[in-house]
RODREN-906503 format. One record per residue: residue number from 1; residue in three letters; x, y, z of N, C-alpha, C in turn. Coordinates in pm, whole numbers. Example, Ala and Ser with C-alpha at 12.3 -4.5 7.8 and 13.67 -1.06 7.14 Angstrom:
BEGIN
ATOM    k    r     n.u     n.v     n.w    ca.u    ca.v    ca.w     c.u     c.v     c.w
ATOM    1  ALA    1319    -569     780    1230    -450     780    1320    -330     780
ATOM    2  SER    1285    -225     708    1367    -106     714    1290       3     787
# end
This chain:
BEGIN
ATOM    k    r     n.u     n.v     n.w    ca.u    ca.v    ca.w     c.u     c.v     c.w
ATOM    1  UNK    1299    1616    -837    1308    1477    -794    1334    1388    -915
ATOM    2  UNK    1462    1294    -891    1464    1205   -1011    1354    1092   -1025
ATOM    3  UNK    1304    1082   -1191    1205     985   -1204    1277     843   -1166
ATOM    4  UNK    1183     788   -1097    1189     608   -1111    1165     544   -1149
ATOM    5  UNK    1215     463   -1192    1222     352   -1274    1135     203   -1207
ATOM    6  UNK    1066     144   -1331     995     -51   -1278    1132    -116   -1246
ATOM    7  UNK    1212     -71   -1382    1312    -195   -1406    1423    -168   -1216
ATOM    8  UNK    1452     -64   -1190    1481     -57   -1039    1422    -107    -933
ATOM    9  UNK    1282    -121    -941    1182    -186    -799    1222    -306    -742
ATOM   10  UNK    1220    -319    -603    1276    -455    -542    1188    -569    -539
ATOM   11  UNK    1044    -497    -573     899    -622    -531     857    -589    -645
ATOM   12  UNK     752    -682    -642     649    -742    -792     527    -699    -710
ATOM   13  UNK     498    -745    -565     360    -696    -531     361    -599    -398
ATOM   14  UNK     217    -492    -440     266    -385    -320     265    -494    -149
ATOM   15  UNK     311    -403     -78     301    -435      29     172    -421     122
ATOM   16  UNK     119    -359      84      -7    -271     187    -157    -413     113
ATOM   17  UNK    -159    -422     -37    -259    -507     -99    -248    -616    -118
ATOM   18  UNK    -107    -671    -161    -100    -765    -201    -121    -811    -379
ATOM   19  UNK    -142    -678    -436    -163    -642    -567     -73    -634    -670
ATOM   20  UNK     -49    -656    -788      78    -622    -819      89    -441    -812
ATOM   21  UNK     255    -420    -834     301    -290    -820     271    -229    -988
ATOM   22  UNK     244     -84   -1002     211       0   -1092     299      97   -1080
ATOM   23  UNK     363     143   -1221     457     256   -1286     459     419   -1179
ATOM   24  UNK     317     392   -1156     267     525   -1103     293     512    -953
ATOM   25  UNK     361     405    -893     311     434    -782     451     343    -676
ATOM   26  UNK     554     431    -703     703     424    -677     742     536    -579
ATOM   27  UNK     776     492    -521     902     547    -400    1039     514    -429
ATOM   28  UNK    1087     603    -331    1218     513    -278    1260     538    -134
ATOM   29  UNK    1308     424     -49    1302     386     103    1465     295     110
ATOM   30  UNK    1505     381     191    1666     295     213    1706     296      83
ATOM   31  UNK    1758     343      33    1856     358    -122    1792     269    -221
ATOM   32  UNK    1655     211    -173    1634     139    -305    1479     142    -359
ATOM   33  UNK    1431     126    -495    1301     164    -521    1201      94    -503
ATOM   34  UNK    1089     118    -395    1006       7    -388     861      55    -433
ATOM   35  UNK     778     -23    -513     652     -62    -551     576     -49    -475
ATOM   36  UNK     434      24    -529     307      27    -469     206     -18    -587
ATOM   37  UNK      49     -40    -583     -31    -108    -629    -112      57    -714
ATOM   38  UNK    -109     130    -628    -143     271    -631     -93     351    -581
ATOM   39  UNK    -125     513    -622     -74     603    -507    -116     618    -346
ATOM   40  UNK    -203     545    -327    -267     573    -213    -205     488    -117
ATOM   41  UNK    -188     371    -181    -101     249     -87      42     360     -99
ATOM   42  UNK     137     365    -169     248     461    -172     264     573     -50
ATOM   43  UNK     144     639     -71     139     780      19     115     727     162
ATOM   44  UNK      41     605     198       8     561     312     176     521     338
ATOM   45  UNK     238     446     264     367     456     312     465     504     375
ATOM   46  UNK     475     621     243     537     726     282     497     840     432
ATOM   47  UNK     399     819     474     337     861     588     368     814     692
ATOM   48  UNK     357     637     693     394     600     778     577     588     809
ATOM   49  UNK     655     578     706     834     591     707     806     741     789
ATOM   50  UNK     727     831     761     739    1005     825     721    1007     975
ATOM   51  UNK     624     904    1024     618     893    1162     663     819    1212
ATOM   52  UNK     756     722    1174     853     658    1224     992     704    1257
ATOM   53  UNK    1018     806    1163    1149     901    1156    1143     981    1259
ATOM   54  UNK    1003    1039    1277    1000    1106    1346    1019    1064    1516
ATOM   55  UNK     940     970    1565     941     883    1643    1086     853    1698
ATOM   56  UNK    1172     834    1592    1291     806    1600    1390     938    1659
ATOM   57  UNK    1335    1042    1630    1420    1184    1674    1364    1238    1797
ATOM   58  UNK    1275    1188    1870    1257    1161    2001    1317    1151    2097
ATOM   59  UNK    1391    1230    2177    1453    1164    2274    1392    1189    2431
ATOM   60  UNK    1386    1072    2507    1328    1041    2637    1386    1118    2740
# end
């Protein structure tokens, strides 16, 4: 997996805290790199984009 970069991140504060974003704690979502406060806010993320995808390959 390629490392990510601060200077790439689209936000200054995570989304989940309201905290600022930390080196350690980067994704990337839709082609671009977004910020977390921690890994835990990150992984809660990434969890939730997983059950949404999934959700999405659902068919009725």
């Amino acid at each position: 997996m390629e490392s990510l970069d601060m200077a790439d991140c689209i936000n200054e504060i995570c989304p989940w805290s309201g905290e600022p974003v930390q080196a350690d704690s980067l994704t990337e979502f839709d082609g671009h790199v977004v910020g977390f406060c921690n890994p835990g806010c990150r992984d809660k993320f990434e969890r939730a984009v997983q059950h949404f995808e999934e959700a999405k390959s659902v068919t009725v």
